[in-house]
C-alpha positions in Angstrom: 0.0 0.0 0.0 1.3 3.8 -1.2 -0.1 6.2 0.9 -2.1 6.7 4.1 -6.0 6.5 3.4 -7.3 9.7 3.0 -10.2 9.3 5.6 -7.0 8.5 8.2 -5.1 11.5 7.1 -7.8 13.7 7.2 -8.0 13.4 10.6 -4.9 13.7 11.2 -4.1 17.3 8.9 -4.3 19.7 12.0 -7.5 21.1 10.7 -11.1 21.2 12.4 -9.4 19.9 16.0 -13.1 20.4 18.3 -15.1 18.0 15.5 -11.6 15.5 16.4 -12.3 14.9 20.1 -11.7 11.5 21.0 -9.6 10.5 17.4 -6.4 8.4 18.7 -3.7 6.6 17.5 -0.9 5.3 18.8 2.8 5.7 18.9 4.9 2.3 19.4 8.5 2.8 19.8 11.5 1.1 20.9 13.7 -2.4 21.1 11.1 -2.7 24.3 7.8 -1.4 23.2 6.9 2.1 24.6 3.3 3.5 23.6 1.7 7.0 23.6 -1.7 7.3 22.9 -1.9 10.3 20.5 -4.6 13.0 19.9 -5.4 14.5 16.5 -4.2 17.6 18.5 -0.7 16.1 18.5 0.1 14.1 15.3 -0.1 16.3 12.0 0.2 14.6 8.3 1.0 16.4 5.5 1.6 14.3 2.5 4.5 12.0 3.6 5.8 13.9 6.4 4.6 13.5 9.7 5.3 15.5 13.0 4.3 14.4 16.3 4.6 16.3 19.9 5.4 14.0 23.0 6.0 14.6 26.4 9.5 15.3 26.8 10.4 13.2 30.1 8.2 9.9 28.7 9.9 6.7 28.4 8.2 6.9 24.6 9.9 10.1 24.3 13.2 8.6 24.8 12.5 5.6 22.8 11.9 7.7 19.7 15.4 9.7 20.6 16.9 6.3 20.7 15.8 4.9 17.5 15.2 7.5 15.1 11.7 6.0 14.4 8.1 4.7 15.2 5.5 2.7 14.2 1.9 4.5 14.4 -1.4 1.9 14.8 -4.6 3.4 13.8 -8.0 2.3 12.5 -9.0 3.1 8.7 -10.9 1.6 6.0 -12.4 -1.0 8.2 -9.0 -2.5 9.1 -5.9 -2.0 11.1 -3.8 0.6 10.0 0.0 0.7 10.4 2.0 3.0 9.2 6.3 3.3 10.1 7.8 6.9 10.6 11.4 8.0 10.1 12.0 10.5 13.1 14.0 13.5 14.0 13.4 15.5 17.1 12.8 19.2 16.1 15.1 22.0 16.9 15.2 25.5 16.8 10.9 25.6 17.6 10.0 27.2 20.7 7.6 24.4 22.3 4.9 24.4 24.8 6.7 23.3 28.0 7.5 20.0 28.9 7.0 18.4 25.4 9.3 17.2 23.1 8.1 17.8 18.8 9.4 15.4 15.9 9.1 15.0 12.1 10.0 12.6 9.6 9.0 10.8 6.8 6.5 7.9 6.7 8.6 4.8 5.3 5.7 2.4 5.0 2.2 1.9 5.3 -0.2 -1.3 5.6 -3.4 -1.9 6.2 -4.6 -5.1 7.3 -8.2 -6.3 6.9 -10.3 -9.6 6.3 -13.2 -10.1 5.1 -15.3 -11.8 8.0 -15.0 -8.9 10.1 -14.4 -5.4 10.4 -12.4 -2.6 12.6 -14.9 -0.6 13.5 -13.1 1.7 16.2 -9.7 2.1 17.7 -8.9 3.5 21.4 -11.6 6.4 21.9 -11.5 9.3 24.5 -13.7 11.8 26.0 -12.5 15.2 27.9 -13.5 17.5 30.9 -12.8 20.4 29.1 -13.1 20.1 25.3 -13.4 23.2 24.5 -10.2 24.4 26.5 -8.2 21.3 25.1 -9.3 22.4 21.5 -8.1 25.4 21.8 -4.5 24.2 23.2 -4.3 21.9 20.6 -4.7 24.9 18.0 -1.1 26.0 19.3 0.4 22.5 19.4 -0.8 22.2 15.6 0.9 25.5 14.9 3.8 24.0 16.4 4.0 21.1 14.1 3.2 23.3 11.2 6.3 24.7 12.3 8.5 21.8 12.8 7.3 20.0 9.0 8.4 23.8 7.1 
């Protein structure tokens, strides 16, 4: 498969973040699997690039530092969506404290279904504050927007 499906990446393209409440996906990393459960207020994905923004002290954090990648597991198109990302932690990008922003290239994508039975949802959230966690997730996009130029 070439590509992330487009119903994936559009929720992931920084745009429309209150409509987005509750979109996760997460972020495996390292010889001895750390995961971060990622909001579409902290993954952005342009094209083939992809920039994520992780706590800066997490043991996921520092498994990304370590290995220069990640694998991100979603849900799209009625299957399981995995898609491998080429990392570099952003420099030079004044970040909201205590997090930590990458970018990189996607490397490869698949997308595994069957035909007796569908992926109907992935991990799903709901928060106190939406409104309040919208509108910090604005600024983390900006952030990202940043970090891809």
């Amino acid at each position: 498969m070439t590509g992330v499906p487009a119903a994936w990446a559009d929720v992931f393209d920084g745009r429309g973040l209150a409509s987005k409440v509750g979109e996760t996906v997460l972020l495996i990393a390292g010889a001895e699997p750390r995961v971060a459960a990622l909001s579409a207020g902290e993954v952005l994905v342009l094209g083939e690039r992809v920039g994520v923004l992780l706590y800066a002290g997490s043991r996921t954090t520092a498994a990304v530092r370590d290995t220069g990648r990640c694998l991100l597991l979603g849900v799209a198109d009625g299957g399981l969506l995995r898609i491998r990302v080429s990392l570099a932690e952003a420099t030079g990008v004044e970040l909201p404290p205590g997090r930590a922003a990458f970018a990189g290239d996607i490397v490869e994508v698949e997308l595994d279904r069957v035909g007796y039975a569908e992926v109907t949802s992935g991990i799903r959230f709901e928060l106190d504050d939406p409104a309040g966690v919208a509108q910090r997730w604005e600024h983390q996009i900006e952030v990202l927007e940043e970090v891809l130029r």
